[in-house]
N, C-alpha and C positions, 0 to 999 in steps of 0.2 A: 816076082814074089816078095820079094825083100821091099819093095814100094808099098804093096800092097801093106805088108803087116807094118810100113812105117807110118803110112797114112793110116790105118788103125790105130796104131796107138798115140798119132796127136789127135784125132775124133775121138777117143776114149777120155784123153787130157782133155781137152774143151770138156767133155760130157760131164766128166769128175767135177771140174771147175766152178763148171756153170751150176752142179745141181750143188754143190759146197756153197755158193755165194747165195742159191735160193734158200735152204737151207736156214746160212748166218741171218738172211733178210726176214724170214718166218721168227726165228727166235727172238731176233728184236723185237720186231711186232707186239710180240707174246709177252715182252717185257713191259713191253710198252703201255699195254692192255692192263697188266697186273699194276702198276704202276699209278695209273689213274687215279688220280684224288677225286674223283665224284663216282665212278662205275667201277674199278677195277678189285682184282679181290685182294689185295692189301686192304684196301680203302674198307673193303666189306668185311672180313677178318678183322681189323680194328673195330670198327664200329659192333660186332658183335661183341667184342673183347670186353670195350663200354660198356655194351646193355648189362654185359653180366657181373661185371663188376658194381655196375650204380645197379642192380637188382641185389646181387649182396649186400652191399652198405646199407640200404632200406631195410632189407631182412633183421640187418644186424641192431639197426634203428628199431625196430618193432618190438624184438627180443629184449632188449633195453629196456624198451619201454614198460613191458609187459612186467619185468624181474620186479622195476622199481613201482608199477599200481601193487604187484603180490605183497613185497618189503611195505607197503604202505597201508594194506588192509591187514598185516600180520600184525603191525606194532599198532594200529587200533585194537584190535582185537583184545593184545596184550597187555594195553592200554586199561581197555573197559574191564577187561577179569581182575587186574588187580585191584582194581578199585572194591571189586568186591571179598577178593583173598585180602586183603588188607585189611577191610571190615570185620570179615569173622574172626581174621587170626585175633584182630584184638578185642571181640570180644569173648572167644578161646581160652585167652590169656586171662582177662578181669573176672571172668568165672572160674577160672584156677587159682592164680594164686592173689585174686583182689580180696577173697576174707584172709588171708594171711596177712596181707601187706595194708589193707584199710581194717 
């Protein structure tokens, strides 16, 4: 009986062993796989990292741009009124106090 359950437990040890070394051999694999610079999903997790980062800066690029056509049709705009507030105010003024002062 005692053979018996001795020989059990190095078949049990081998069993253990052998399925631990499968196992370690799978995980590397797997490492190995994520690892890959053209398919693995580091490589693919990066590369989306990218897309969305260079898809910000563009965003960020358009918003710019858009701020600086608004600032630039605002200060025409501000531009063209005054030229006509400038007008009235002075003739505003020369109808006020120009019979005083001529």
């Amino acid at each position: 009986m005692s053979d018996d359950l001795l020989t059990a437990g190095v078949e049990l040890k081998g069993y253990v062993t052998t399925l631990l070394e499968n196992l370690e051999k799978d995980v590397d694999e797997q490492f190995d796989k994520w690892c890959d610079a053209v398919t693995g999903y580091l490589a693919h997790l990066i590369g989306c990292y990218e897309g969305a980062q260079n898809d910000q800066v563009s965003v960020l690029r358009e918003q710019e741009q858009e701020r600086q056509r608004a600032l630039q049709r605002a200060l025409f705009l501000l531009n063209f009124l005054a030229i006509g507030v400038t007008a009235w105010l002075g003739v505003a003024l020369e109808k006020a106090a120009g019979p005083r002062v001529l």
